[in-house]
LOFIVEX-562121 format. One record per residue (C-alpha): x, y, z; chain; residue number from 1. Coordinates in pm, whole numbers, plus 32768, in hexadecimal, padded with zeros to 4 digits. Layout:
<recs>
X/Y/Z/chain/n
X/Y/Z/A/NUM
...
</recs>
This chain:
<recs>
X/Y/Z/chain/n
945C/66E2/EAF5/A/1
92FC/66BD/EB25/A/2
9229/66FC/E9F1/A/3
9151/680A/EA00/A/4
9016/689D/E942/A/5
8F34/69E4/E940/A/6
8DFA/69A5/E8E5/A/7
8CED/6AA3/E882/A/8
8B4C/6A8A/E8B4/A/9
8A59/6B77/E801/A/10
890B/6B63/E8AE/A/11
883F/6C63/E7F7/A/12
86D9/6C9B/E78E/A/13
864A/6C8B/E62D/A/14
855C/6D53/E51F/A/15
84A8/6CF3/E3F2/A/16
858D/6D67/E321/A/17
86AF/6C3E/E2D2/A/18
8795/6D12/E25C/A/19
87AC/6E1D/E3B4/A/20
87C0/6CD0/E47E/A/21
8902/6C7A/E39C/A/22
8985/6DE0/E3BF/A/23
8958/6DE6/E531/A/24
89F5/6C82/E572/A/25
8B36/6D08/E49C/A/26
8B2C/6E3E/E53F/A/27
8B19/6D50/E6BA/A/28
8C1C/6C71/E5F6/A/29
8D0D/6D8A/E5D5/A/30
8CD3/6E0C/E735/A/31
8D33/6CC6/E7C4/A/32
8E2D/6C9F/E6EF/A/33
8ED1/6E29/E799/A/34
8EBA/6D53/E8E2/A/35
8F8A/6C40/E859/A/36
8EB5/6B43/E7FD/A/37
8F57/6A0A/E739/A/38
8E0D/694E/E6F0/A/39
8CB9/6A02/E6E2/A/40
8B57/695E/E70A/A/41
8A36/69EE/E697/A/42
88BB/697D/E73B/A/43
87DE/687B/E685/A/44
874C/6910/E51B/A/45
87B0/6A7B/E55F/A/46
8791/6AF4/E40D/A/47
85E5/6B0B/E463/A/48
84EC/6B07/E57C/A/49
84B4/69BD/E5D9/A/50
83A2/6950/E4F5/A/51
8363/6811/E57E/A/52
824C/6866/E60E/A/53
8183/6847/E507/A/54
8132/6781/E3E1/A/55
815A/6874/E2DD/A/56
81D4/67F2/E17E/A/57
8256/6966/E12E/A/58
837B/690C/E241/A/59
841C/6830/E14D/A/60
8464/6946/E07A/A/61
855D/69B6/E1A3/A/62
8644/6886/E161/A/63
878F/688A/E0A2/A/64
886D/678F/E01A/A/65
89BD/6748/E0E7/A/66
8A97/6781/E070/A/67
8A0C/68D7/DFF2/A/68
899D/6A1C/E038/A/69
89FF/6A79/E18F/A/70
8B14/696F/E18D/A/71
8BB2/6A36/E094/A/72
8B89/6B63/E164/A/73
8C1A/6AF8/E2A3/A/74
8D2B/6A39/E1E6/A/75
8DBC/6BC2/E19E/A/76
8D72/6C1E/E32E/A/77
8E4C/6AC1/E3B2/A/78
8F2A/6B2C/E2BF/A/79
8F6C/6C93/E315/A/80
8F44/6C70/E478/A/81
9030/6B28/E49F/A/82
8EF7/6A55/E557/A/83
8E68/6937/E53E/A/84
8CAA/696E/E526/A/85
8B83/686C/E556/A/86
8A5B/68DA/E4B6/A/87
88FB/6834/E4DA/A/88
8834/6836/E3A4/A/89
8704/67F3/E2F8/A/90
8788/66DF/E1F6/A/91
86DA/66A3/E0A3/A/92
874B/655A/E010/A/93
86A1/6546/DEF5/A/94
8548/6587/DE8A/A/95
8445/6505/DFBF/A/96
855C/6490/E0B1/A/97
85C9/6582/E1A5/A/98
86D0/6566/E2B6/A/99
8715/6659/E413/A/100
887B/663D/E3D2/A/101
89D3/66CF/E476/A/102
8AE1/674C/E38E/A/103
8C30/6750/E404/A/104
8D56/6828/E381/A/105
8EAB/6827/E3B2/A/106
8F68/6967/E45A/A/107
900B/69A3/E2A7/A/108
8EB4/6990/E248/A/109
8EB4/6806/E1BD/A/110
8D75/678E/E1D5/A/111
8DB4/664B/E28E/A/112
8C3F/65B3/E288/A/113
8AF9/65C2/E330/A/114
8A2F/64ED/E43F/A/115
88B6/6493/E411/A/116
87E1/6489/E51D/A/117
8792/6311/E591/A/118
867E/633F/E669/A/119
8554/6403/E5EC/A/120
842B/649C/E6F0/A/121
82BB/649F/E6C9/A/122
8224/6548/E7F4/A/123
8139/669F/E801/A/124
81F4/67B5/E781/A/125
8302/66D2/E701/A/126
8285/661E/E5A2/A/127
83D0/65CB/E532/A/128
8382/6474/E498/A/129
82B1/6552/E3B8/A/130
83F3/65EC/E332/A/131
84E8/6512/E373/A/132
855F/63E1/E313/A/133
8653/6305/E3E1/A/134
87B1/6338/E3DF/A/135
8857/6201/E326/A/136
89DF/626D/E31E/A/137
8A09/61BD/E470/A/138
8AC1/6277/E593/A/139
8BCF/6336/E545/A/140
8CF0/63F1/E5B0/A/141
8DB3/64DF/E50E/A/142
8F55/651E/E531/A/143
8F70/66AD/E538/A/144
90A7/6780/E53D/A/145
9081/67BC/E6A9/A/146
8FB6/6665/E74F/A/147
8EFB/6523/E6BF/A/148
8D92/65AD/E6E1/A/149
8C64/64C6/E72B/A/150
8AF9/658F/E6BE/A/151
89B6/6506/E709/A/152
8896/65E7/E6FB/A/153
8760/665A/E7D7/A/154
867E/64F1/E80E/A/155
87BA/6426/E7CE/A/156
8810/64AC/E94B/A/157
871E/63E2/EA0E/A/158
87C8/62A1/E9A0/A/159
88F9/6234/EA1D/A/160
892D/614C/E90C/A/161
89A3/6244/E849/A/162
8A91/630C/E933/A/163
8B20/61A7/E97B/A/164
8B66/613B/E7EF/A/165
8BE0/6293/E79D/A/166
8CE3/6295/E8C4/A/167
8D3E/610C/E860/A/168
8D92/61AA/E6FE/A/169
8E7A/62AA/E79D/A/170
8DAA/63E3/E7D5/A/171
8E81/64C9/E8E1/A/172
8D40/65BB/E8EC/A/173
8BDD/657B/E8C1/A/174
8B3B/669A/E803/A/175
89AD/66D3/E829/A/176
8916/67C5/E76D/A/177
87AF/67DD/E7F6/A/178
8653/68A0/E7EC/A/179
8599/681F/E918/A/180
84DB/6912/E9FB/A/181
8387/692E/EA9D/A/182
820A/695B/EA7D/A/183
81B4/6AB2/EB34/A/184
806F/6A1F/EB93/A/185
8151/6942/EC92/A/186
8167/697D/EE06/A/187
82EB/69BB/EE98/A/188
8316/687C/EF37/A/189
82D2/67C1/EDD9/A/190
83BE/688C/ED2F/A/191
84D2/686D/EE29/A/192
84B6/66EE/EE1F/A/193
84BA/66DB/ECBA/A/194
85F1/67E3/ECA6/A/195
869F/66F7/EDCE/A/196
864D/65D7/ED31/A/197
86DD/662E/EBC6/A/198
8820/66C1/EC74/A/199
886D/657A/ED36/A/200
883D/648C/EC40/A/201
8962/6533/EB83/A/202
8A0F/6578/ECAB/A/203
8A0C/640A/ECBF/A/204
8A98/63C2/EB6E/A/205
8BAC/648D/EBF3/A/206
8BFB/6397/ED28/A/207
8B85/625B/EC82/A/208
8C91/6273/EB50/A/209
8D99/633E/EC09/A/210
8D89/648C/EB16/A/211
8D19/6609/EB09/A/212
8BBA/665C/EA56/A/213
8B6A/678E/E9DB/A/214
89F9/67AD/E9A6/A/215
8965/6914/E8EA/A/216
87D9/6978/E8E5/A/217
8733/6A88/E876/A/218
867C/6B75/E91A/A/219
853F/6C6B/E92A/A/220
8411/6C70/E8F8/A/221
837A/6BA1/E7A8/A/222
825B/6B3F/E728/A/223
815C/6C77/E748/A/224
81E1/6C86/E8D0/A/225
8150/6B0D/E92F/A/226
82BD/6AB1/E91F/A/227
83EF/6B17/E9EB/A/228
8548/6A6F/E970/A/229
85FF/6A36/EACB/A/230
8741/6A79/EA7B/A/231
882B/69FD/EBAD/A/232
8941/6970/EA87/A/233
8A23/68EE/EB4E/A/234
8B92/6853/EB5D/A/235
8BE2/66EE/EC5C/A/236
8D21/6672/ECA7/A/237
8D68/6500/EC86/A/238
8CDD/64E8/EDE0/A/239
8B90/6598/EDA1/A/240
8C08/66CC/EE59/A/241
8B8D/6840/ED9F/A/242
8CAB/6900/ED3E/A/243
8BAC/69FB/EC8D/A/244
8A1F/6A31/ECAC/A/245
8967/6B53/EBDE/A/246
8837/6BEF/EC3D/A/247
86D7/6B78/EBF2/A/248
869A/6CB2/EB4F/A/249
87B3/6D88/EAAF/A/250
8865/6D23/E981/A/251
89EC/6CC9/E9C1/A/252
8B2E/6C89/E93D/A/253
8BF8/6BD9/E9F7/A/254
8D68/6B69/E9D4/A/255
8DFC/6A4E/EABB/A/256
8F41/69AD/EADF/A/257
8F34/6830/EB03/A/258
905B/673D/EB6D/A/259
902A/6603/EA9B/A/260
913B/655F/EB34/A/261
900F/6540/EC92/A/262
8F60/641E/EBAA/A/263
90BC/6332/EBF6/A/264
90C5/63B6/ED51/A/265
8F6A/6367/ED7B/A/266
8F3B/6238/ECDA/A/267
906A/61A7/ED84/A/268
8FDF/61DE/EEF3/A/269
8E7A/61B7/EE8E/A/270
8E8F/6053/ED87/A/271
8D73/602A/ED07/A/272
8DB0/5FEF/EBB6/A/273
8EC3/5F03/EC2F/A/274
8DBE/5E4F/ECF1/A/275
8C93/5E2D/EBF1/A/276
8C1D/5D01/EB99/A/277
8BDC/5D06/EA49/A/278
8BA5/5B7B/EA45/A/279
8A73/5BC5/EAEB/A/280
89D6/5CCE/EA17/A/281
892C/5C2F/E8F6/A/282
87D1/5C55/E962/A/283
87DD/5DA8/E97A/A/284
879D/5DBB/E7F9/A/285
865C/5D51/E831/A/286
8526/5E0F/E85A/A/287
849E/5D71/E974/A/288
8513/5C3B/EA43/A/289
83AC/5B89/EA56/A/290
83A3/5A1F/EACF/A/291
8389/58F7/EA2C/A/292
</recs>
């Protein structure tokens, strides 16, 4: 028997107010759950607006230790509800070292670790080296009642690095958990590249390592209007093909089954981890290849 999995996405919008983005993302938690949903993924940082916009030193005051707070809380949802939730968070470490940081808990409500974000931004409107500092618990996957999850998060998906490490570990899913969307001073045309470009390259993680990803934004508009989350989360088969798309501009919960049993299918016709040559690889740890 092939072995199967429902997965859930919450694409919503966000307030101010911390603790109405945590009652909302329970309240989308619990709706997906109703639709069957096994493992539910929640967008990059939804318990705020995304306040990397600016540098602000007040925004600190919005992190939490993890385990804590809202761990605690959606350790009783998995619990009740029998599913398994990632949940991006705003990690405080200790005092002056911050992490963005992925929680992952178990479908009894175990918490079964968390994921730091390994590759940090620093571009307008995005200041998050001013907040956060580099992941250092390596990649990471996580064995859940109903898959063995992968979760890399928002910037982590330009790099295929990371998709390929995670899926060498044993990931059957790659999670993303994102906040990405664009300047409403931009024409279309730049928009729709940017939006096509962030979709393939994940797409592409798909193909490249033979598995499903299951990448969830946010959406609406932020930061006094000059900034409109795109939405489009999205689900790729291990062949880059959409099984699901959401709207640029509605929030959505979505449930999907995947067939996990397509990665051997896959990777047996299509062998490219069987063919990489990993003998040969060694300089990619550099930063750049200059000559001698």
């Amino acid at each position: 028997m092939s072995k199967k999995v429902k997965v859930g996405t919450v694409q919503m919008s966000c307030t101010e107010n911390p603790d109405q983005n945590l009652a909302k993302a329970i309240e989308k938690i619990r709706e997906a759950a109703a639709k069957g949903a096994q493992i539910v993924c929640l967008q990059e940082l939804f318990r705020s607006l995304y306040f990397c916009d600016v540098e602000d030193y007040e925004n600190f005051k919005l992190a939490e230790p993890i385990p804590g707070p809202s761990t605690e809380t959606l350790s009783g949802v998995a619990k009740e509800l029998g599913v398994v939730i990632i949940a991006s968070l705003f990690e405080k470490r200790t005092q002056g070292i911050y992490h963005n940081t992925t929680a992952l808990i178990d479908a009894d409500g175990t918490y079964l670790g968390k994921y730091r974000k390994m590759h940090i931004p620093d571009d307008p409107a995005y200041f998050e080296k001013f907040y956060f500092t580099p992941g250092d618990l390596g990649y990471k996957v996580f064995k859940t009642k109903f898959a063995t999850i992968g979760v890399l998060i928002c910037w982590d998906q330009w790099y295929p690095e990371g998709a390929r490490i995670t899926s060498l570990m044993g990931a059957e899913i790659l999670f993303y958990p994102t906040a990405i969307g664009w300047a409403t001073s931009q024409d279309e045309a730049t928009n729709s590249e940017q939006y096509n470009a962030w979709q393939t390259i994940q797409r592409s993680h798909s193909v490249a390592n033979g598995l499903h990803v299951v990448s969830v934004n946010r959406v609406g508009f932020e930061q006094n209007g000059a900034m409109k989350f795109w939405g489009g989360s999205f689900i790729s088969n291990p062949f880059g093909r959409l099984l699901y798309l959401a709207s640029h501009d509605q929030e959505e919960v979505h449930v999907e089954e995947i067939d996990l049993d397509q990665t051997d299918r896959y990777r047996t016709h299509w062998p490219f981890l069987r063919d990489r040559r990993i003998d040969s690889y060694q300089p990619i740890t550099k930063r750049f290849i200059d000559e001698d």
